[in-house]
C-alpha positions as CSV (number, residue, x, y, z in Angstrom):
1,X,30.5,44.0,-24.2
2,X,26.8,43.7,-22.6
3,X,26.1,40.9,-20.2
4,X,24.3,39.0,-23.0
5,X,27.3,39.1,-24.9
6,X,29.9,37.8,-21.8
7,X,27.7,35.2,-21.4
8,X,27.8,34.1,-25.3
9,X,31.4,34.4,-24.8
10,X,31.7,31.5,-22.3
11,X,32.3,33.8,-19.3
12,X,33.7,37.3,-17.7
13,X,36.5,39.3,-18.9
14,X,36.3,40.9,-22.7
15,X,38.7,40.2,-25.1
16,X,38.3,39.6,-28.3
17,X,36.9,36.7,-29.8
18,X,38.5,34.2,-31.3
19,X,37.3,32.6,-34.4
20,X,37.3,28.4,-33.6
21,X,36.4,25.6,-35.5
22,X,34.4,22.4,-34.1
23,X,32.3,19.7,-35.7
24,X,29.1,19.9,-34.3
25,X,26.3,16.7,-34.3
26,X,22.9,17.8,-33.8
27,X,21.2,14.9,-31.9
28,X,17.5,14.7,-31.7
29,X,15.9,14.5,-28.1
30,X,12.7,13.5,-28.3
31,X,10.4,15.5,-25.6
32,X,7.7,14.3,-23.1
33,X,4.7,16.0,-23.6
34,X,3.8,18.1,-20.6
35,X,0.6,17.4,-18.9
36,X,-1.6,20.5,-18.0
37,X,-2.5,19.3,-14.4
38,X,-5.1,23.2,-14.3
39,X,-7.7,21.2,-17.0
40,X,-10.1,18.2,-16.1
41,X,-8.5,16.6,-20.0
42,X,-5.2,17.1,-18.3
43,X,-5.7,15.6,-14.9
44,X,-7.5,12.4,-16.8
45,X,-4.3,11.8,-19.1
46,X,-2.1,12.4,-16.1
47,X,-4.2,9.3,-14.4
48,X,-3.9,6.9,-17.5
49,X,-0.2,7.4,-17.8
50,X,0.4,6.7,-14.0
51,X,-1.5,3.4,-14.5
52,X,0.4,2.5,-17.7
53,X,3.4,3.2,-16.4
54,X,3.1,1.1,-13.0
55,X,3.5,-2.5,-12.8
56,X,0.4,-4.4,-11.6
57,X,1.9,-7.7,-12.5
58,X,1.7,-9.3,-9.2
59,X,-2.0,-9.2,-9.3
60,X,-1.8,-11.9,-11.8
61,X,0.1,-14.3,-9.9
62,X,-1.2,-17.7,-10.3
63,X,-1.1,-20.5,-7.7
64,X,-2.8,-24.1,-7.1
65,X,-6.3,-23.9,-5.7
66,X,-7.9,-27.1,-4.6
67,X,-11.5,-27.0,-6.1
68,X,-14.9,-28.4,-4.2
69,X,-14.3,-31.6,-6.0
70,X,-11.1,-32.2,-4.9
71,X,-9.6,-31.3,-8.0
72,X,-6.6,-29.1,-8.2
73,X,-6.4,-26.2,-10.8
74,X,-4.5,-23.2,-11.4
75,X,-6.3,-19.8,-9.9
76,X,-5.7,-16.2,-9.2
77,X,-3.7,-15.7,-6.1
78,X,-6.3,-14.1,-4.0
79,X,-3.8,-12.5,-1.8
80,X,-2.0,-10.9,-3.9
81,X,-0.9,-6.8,-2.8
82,X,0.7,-4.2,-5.3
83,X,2.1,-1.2,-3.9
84,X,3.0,1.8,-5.6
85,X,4.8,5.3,-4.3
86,X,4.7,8.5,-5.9
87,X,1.8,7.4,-8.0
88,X,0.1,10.7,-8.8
89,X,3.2,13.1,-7.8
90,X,2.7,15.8,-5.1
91,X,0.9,18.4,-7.0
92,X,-2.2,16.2,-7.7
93,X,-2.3,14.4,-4.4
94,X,-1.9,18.1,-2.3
95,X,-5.2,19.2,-4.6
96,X,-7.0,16.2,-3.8
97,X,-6.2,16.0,0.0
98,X,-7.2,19.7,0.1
99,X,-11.1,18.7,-1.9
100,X,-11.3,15.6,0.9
101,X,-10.7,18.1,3.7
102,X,-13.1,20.3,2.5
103,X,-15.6,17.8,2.4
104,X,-15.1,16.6,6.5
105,X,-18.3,18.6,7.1
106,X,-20.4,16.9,5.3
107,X,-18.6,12.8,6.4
108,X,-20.6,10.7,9.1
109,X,-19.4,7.7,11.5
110,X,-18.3,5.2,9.5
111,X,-20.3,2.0,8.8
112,X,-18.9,-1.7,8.1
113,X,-19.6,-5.1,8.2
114,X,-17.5,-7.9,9.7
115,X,-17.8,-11.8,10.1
116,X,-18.5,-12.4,14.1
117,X,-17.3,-15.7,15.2
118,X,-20.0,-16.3,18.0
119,X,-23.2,-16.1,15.4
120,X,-21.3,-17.0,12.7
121,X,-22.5,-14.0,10.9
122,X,-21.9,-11.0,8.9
123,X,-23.2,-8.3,11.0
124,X,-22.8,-4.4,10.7
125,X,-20.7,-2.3,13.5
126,X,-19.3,1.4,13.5
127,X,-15.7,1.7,13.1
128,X,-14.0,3.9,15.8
129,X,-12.8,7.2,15.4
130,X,-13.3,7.0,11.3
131,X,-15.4,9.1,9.4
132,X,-16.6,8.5,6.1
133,X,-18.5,9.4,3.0
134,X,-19.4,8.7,-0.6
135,X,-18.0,10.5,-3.6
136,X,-20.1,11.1,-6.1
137,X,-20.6,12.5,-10.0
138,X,-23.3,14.4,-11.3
139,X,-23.4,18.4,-11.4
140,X,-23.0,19.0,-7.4
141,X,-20.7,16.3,-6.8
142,X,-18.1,16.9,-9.2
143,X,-18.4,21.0,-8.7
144,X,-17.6,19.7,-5.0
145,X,-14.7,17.7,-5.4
146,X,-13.6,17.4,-9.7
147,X,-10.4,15.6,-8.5
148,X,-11.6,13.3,-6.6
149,X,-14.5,12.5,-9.1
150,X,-11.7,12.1,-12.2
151,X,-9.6,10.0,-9.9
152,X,-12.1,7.4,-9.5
153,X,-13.6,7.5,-12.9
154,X,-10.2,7.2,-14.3
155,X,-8.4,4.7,-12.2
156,X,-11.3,2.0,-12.7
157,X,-11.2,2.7,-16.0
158,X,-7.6,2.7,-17.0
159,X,-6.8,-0.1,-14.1
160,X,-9.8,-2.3,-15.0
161,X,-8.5,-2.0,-18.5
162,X,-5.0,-3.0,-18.4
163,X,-5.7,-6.1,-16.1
164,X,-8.2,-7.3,-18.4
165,X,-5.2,-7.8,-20.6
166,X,-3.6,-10.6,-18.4
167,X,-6.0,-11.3,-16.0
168,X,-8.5,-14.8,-17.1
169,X,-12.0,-14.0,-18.4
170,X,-13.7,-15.0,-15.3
171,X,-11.9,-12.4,-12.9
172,X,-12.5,-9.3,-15.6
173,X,-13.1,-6.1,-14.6
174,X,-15.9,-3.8,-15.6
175,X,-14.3,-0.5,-16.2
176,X,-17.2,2.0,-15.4
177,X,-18.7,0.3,-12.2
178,X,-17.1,1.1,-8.8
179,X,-18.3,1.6,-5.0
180,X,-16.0,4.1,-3.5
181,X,-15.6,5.5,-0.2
182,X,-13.6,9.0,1.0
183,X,-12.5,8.0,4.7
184,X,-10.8,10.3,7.4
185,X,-9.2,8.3,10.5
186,X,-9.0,11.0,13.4
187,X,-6.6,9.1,15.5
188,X,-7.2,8.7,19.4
189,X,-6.9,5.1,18.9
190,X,-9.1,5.1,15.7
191,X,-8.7,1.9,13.9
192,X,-10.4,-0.9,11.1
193,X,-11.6,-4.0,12.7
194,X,-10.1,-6.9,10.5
195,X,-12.3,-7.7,7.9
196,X,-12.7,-9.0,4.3
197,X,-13.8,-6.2,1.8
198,X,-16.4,-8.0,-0.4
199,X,-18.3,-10.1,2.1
200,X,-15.6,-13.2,1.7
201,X,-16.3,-13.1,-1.8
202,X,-19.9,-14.4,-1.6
203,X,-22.1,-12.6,-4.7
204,X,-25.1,-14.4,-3.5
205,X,-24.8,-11.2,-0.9
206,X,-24.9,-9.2,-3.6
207,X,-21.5,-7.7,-3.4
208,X,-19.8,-8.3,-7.2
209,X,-16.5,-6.4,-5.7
210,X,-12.8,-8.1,-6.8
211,X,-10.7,-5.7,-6.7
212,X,-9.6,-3.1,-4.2
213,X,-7.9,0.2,-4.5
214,X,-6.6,2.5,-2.0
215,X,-4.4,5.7,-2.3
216,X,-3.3,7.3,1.0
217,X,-4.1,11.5,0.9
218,X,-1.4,11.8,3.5
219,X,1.0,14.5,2.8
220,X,3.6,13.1,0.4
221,X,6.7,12.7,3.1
222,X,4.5,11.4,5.6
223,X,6.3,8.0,7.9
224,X,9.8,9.2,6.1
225,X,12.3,7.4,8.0
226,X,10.8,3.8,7.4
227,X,12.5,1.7,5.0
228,X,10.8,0.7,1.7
229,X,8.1,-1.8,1.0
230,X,7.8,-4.5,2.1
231,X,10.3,-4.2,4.8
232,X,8.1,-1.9,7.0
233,X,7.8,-2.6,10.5
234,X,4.6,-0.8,12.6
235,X,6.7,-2.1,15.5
236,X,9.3,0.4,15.1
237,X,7.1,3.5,14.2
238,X,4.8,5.3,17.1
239,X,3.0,7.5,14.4
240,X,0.7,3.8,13.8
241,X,-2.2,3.9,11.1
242,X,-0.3,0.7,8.9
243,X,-2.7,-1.0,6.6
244,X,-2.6,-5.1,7.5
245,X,-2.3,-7.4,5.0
246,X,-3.2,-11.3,6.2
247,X,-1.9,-14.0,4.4
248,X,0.7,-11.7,2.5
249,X,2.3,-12.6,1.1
250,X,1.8,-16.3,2.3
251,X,-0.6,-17.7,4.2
252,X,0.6,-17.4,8.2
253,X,2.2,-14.0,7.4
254,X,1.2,-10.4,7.8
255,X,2.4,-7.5,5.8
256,X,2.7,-4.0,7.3
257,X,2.4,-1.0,4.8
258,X,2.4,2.0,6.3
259,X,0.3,4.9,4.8
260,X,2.5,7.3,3.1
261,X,1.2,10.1,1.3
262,X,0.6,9.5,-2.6
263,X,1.2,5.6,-2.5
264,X,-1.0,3.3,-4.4
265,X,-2.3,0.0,-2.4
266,X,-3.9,-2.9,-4.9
């Protein structure tokens, strides 16, 4: 018999067959569609499924909060982290990485803000050794970088949306507004001063931010070796670059994540 047909058989050897009865049930498997990751449609859905499938819970933890009254309530915990591995899967986050590489040419020193203790005062410093830049839409931007572009119109969409479903009307999200920045730490010492992202929360400065995301471009088995969130420890690993988190996850402590390739930080 042909190959095809020793194969049919259940193996090597010839013979003839044998005729054999069996009772056979046909089950019904049901598929997952598979995502074209090549198309911008693709890419999109890929995003929206990630974020349905993670669990943002924790963002919605409640806890008491003693108002300017005196008063005590029920709030949003304002410390609250989510962290996420694998979120995008290593063939979107390689892509991506690659786009943010290609855009180093065109990144400048990177600018922040910080409270100083002496003035009392927000004032502006440069961070060291970071580089930085704005990614933006249009026709150039998105010819420039369409990953990085559906990655942020995407995730604020899609996050915004499912928190909105648990979160209280007065910390809603709007799902199409968003300040992003694409930032390169060169190492040498480079480093983030300790800071608050939103200005301490204060809109009268005009900064309406709540809510911060951050996805590491890191290859995706970068810091291997540490053991999982949230037992990290920056102590123990020389390669540094751990993202602090104060008060986390109560007030007094501090929370090491280190920055792995393809994890989520909320």
């Amino acid at each position: 018999s042909d190959r095809s047909d020793a194969f049919a058989a259940g193996g090597f050897g010839g013979g003839k067959k044998k005729a054999v009865k069996s009772k056979k049930k046909n089950k019904s498997v049901k598929k997952q569609p598979t995502i074209n990751l090549f198309t911008p449609e693709g890419r999109l859905e890929h995003i929206r499924s990630r974020v349905d499938a993670a669990d943002f819970s924790p963002l919605s933890k409640l806890i008491l909060k003693r108002l300017d009254d005196g008063q005590i309530a029920l709030d949003i915990d304002p410390n609250s982290i989510v962290v996420i591995d694998n979120f995008l899967g290593n063939d979107l986050i390689t892509s991506m990485r690659a786009e943010a590489l290609s855009l180093m040419p065109q990144m400048v020193p990177s600018q922040s803000t910080r409270w100083d203790e002496e003035t009392q005062s927000v004032i502006p410093y440069e961070k060291k050794g970071v580089l930085s830049m704005q990614i933006e839409g249009g026709t150039a931007g998105y010819a420039a970088s369409p990953r990085l572009v559906e990655y942020i119109v995407s995730l604020t969409n899609n996050l915004s949306r499912k928190l909105n479903q648990v979160l209280p009307d007065a910390y809603h999200l709007a799902t199409e507004e968003q300040t992003n920045k694409l930032a390169v730490c060169l190492g040498d010492g480079s480093y983030y001063d300790k800071h608050i992202d939103n200005l301490g929360g204060s809109s009268d400065a005009g900064d309406q931010r709540k809510l911060t995301a951050l996805i590491y471009l890191q290859p995706p088995n970068s810091h291997d070796g540490q053991p999982p969130y949230p037992n990290e420890k920056v102590e123990d690993d020389p390669r540094g670059g751990y993202f602090r988190a104060y008060d986390v996850p109560e007030v007094g402590d501090v929370t090491c994540i280190a920055p792995r390739g393809d994890r989520l930080v909320v």
